[in-house]
MARKOL-608521 format. One line per field, with one value per residue (C-alpha): residue number from 0; chain; y, x, z. Coordinates in steps of 0.5 Angstrom, whole numbers, plus 2048, in hexadecimal, padded with zeros to 3 digits. Layout:
i: c(NUM,...)
ch: c(A,...)
y: c(Y,...)
x: c(X,...)
z: c(Z,...)
***
This chain:
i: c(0,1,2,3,4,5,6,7,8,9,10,11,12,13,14,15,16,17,18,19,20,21,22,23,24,25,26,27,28,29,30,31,32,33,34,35,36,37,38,39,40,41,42,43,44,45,46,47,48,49,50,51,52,53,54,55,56,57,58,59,60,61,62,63,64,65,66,67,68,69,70,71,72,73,74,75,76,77,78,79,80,81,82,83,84,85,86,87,88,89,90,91,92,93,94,95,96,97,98,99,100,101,102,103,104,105,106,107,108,109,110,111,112,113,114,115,116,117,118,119,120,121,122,123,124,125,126,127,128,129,130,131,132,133,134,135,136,137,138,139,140,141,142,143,144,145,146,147,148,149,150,151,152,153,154,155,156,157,158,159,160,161,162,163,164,165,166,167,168,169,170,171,172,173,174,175,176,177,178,179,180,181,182,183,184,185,186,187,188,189,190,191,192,193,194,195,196,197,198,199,200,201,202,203,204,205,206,207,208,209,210,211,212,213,214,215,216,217,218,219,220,221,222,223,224,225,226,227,228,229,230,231,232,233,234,235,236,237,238,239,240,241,242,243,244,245,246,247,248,249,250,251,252,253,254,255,256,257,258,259,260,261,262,263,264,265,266,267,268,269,270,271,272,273,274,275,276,277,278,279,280,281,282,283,284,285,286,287,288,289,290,291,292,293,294,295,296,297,298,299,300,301,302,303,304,305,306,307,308,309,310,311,312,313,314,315,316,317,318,319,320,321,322,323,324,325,326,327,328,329,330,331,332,333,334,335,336,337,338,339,340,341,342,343,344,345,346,347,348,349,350,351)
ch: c(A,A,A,A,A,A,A,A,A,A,A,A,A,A,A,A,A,A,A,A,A,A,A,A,A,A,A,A,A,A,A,A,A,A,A,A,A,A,A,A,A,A,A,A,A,A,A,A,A,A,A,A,A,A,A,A,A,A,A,A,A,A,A,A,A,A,A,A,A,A,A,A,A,A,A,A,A,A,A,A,A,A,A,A,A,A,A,A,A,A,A,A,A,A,A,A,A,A,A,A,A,A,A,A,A,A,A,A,A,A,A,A,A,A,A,A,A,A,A,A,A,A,A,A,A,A,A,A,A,A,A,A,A,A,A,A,A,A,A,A,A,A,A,A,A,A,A,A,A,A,A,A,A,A,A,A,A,A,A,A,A,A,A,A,A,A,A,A,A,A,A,A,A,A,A,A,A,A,A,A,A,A,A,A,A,A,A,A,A,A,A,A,A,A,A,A,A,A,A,A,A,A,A,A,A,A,A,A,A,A,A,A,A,A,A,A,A,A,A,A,A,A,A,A,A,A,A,A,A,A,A,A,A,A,A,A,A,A,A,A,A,A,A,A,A,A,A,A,A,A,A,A,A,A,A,A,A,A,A,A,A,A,A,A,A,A,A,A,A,A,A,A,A,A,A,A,A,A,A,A,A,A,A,A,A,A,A,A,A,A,A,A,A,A,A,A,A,A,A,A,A,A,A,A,A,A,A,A,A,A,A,A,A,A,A,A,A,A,A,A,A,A,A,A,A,A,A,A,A,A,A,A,A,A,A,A,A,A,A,A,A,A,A,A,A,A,A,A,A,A,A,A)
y: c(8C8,8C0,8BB,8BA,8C0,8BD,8B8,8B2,8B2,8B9,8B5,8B3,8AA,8A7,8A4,89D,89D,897,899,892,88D,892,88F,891,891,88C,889,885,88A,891,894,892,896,89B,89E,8A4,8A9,8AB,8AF,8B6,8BA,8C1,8C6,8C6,8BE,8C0,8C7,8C9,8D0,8CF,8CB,8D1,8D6,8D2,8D1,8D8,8DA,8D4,8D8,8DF,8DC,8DA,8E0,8E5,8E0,8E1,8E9,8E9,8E6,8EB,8F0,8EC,8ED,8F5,8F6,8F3,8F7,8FE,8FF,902,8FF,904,907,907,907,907,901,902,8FF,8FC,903,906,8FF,8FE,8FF,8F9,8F4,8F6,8F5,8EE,8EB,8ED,8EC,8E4,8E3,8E5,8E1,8DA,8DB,8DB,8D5,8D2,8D4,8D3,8CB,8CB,8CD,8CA,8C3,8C5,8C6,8C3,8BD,8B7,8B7,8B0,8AC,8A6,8A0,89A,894,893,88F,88D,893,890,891,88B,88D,88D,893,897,896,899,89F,8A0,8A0,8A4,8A9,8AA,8AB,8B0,8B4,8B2,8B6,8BB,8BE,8C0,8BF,8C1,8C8,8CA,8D2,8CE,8CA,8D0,8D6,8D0,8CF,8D6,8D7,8D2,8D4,8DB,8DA,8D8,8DD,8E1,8DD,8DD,8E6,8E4,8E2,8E9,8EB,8E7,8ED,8EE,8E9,8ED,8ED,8EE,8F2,8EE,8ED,8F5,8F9,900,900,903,906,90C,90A,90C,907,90A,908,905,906,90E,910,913,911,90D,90E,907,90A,909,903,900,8F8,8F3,8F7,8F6,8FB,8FB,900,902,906,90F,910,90B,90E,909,90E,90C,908,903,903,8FC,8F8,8FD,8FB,8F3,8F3,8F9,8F7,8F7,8F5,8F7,8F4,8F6,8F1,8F1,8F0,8EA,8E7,8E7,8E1,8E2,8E6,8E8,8EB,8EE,8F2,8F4,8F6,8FD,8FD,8F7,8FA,8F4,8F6,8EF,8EE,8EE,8E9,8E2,8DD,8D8,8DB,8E3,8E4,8EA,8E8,8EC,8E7,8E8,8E5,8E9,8E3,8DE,8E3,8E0,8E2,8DF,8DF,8DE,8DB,8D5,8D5,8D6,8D8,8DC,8DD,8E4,8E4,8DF,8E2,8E0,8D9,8D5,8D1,8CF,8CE,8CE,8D4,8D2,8D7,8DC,8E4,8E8,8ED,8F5,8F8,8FF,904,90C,911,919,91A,915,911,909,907,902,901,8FD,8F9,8F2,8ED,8E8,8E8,8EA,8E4,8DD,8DB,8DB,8D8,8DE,8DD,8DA)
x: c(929,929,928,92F,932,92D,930,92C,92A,925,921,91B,91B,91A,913,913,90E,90C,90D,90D,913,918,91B,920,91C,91E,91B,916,914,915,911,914,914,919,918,918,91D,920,91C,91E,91D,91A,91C,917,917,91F,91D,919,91A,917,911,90F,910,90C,907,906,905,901,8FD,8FD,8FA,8F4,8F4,8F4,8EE,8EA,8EB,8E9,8E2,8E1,8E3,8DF,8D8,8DB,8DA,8D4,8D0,8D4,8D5,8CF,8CD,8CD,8D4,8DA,8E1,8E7,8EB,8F2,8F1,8EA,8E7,8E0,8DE,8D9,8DC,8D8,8DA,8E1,8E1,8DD,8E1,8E8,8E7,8E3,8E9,8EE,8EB,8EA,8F1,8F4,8F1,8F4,8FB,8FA,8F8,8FD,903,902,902,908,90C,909,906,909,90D,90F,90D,909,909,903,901,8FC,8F6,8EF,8E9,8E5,8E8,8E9,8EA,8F2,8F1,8EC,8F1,8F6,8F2,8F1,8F8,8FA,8F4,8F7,8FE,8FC,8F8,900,903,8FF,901,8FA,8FA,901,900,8FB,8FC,8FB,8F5,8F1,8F2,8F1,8E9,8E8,8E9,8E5,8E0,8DF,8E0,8D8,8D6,8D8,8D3,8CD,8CF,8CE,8C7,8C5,8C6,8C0,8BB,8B6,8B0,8AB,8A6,8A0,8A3,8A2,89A,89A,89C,89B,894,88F,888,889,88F,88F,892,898,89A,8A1,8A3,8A1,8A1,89A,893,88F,888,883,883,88A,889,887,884,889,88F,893,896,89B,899,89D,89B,89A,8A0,8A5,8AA,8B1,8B5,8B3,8B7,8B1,8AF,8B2,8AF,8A8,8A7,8A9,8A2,89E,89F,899,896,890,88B,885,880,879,875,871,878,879,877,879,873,878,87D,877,875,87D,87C,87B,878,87B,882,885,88B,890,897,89C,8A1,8A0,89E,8A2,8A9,8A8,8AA,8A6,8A0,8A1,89E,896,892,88C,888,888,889,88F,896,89C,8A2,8A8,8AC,8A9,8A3,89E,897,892,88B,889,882,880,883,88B,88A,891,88F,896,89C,8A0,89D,899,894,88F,892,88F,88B,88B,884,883,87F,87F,880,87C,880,87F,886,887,88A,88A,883,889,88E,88F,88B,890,898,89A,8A0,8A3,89F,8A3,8A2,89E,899,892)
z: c(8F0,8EE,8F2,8F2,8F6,8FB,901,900,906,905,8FF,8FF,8FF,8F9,8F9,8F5,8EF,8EB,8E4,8E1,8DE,8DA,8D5,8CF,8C8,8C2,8BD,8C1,8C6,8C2,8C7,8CE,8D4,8D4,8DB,8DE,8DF,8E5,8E9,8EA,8F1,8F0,8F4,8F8,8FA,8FD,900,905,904,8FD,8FF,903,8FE,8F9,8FE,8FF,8F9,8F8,8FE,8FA,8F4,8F7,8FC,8F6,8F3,8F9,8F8,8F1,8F2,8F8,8F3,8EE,8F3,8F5,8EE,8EC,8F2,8F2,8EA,8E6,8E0,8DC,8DE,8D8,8D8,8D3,8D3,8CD,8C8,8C9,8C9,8CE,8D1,8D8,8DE,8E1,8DB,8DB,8E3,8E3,8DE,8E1,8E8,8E7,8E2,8E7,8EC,8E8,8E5,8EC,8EE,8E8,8E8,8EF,8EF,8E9,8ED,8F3,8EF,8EB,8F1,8F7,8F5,8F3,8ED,8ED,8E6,8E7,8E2,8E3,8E0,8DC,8DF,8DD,8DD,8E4,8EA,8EF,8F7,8F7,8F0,8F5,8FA,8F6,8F4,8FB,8FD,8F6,8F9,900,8FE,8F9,8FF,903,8FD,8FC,903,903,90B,90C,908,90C,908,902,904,908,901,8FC,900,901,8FA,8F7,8FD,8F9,8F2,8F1,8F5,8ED,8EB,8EF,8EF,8E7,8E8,8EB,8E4,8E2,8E3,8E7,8E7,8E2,8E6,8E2,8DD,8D8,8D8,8D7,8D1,8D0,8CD,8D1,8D0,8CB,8C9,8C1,8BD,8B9,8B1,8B2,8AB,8AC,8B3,8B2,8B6,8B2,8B0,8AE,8A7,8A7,8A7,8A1,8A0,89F,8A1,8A7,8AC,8B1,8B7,8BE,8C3,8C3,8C7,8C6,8C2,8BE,8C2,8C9,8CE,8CF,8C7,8C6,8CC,8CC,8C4,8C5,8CA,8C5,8BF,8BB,8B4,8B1,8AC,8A9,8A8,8A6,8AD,8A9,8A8,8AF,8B2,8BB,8BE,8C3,8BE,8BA,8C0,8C2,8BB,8B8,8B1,8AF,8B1,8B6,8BA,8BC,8C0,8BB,8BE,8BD,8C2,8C1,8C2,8C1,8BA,8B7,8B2,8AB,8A5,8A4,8A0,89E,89B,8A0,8A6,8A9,8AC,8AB,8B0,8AB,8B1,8B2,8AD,8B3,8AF,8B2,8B0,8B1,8B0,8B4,8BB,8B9,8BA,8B8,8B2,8B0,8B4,8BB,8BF,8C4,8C5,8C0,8C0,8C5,8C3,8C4,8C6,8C1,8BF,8BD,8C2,8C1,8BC,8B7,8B8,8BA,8C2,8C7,8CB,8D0,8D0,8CE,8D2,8D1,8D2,8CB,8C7,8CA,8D0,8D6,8DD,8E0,8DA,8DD)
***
């Protein structure tokens, strides 16, 4: 249906709109203003009928929004994480992932098509041309911004379409509430699990490469060794967050070369024990120079001396390697006479 089968009477009035002087191109001005072309009334603008159909499903738009980000928070609580589902063609997937981003993703693409729909339809299509004028604003510009805003409220019917209106704010209302759900998934506050690791007195220290506990003459002087502890095997569910906090290297030094009384005592025949997660941003220290006794982390350069209490000679990290306390246990093999004193790699907020 065009406007033309429409009584003149039923269409909206004509709005009178500015759009400069029009005028015919020539090869004096070849850029005249050509004006606009008749405007053309939507179904909508003639019949009421329409407009209420397209308010409604404007209003179920919004609507299904809403219930998406109840299911969307449904299935952050009531879905475990570790529960799988097949999805052609994608294959096994997480069931929560799959719900979270389905449900946040309907949700957010009602509350556009919503608003989209709603301007193609039931605002204003009116095409609008004005002049140019100068970048500040002077009082009868403010005044025309002001009117423009309040003529743009009148046609948006947003007072008039109270259904529109009333599932348009409760769905902008709820759809955040996706995002602070997401923060939930943030984890627990670590509490002090990360001032703690799995040494503790008699734990033996266990040969990363071989899998066996270590004696002191396994040890030899200049060498360097990467022990875990007895007990945390690589297939264990915990491997990865236990070792990133337990890693362990060992170097044998001459106790005359050692130059921190602490670190003398914690010592063990000259045998000394220290965190092997750097300070600085938690790499794993691997470079040894027996000469000089110093440690490099390859990420970032930071150069740690260990016969003087890991102190940083060189570099970003901000703190000396902690130190693990060892002896020998009745049966001649090396363990922990404790945990670290200090939290093990990059300081953190609860250090102190």
């Amino acid at each position: 249906m065009s406007s033309q089968d429409i009584p003149e009477e039923n269409l909206p009035a004509e709005q009178d709109h500015a759009h400069g002087a029009v005028g015919i191109a020539d090869e004096e001005n070849p850029f005249a203003d050509p004006g606009l072309p008749p405007h053309e009334h939507r179904i909508q603008d003639i019949d009421e009928r329409a407009a209420k159909r397209s308010e409604r499903v404007v209003a179920l738009l919004f609507t299904v929004s809403m219930l998406a980000t109840i299911g969307f928070i449904v299935a952050y609580l009531a879905i475990p994480n570790d529960k799988q589902i097949f999805v052609f063609p994608i294959g096994h997937i997480s069931a929560m992932n799959f719900a979270l981003g389905l449900t946040l993703g309907v949700a957010l693409f009602c509350i556009g098509a919503g608003a989209v729909h709603w301007a193609r339809t039931l605002m204003s299509d009116a095409e609008i041309a004005d002049d140019r004028h100068p970048i500040e604003a002077p009082a009868d510009v403010r005044a025309k911004v002001h009117d423009d805003f309040r003529q743009g409220a009148k046609e948006s019917a947003l007072g008039r379409r109270k259904l529109i209106r009333n599932t348009m704010f409760g769905a902008l209302a709820l759809v955040p509430l996706s995002g602070a759900m997401l923060l939930g998934g943030l984890g627990p506050a670590p509490g002090t699990k990360l001032r703690h690791t799995l040494w503790a007195k008699g734990k033996r220290l266990v040969n990363m490469n071989t899998n066996q506990p270590l004696r002191p003459e396994d040890v030899a002087v200049g060498s360097l060794t990467f022990a875990k502890p007895d007990g945390l095997e690589e297939h264990s569910e915990e491997f990865q967050t236990e070792i990133a906090k337990a890693a362990l290297m060992i170097v044998r030094l001459q106790p005359g070369n050692i130059k921190d009384k602490r670190e003398l005592e914690w010592s063990h025949e000259g045998i000394v024990a220290y965190s092997k997660i750097c300070t600085h941003v938690g790499c794993p220290i691997s470079l040894y120079e027996q000469q000089t006794h110093h440690v490099l982390c390859p990420c970032h350069q930071s150069t740690f001396d260990l016969s003087d209490g890991a102190r940083v000679i060189f570099g970003p990290a901000g703190h000396a390697l902690p130190q693990l306390r060892i002896g020998v246990d009745s049966e001649g093999y090396l363990q922990a006479l404790g945990d670290f004193e200090e939290p093990v790699g990059p300081a953190f907020w609860e250090r102190g």
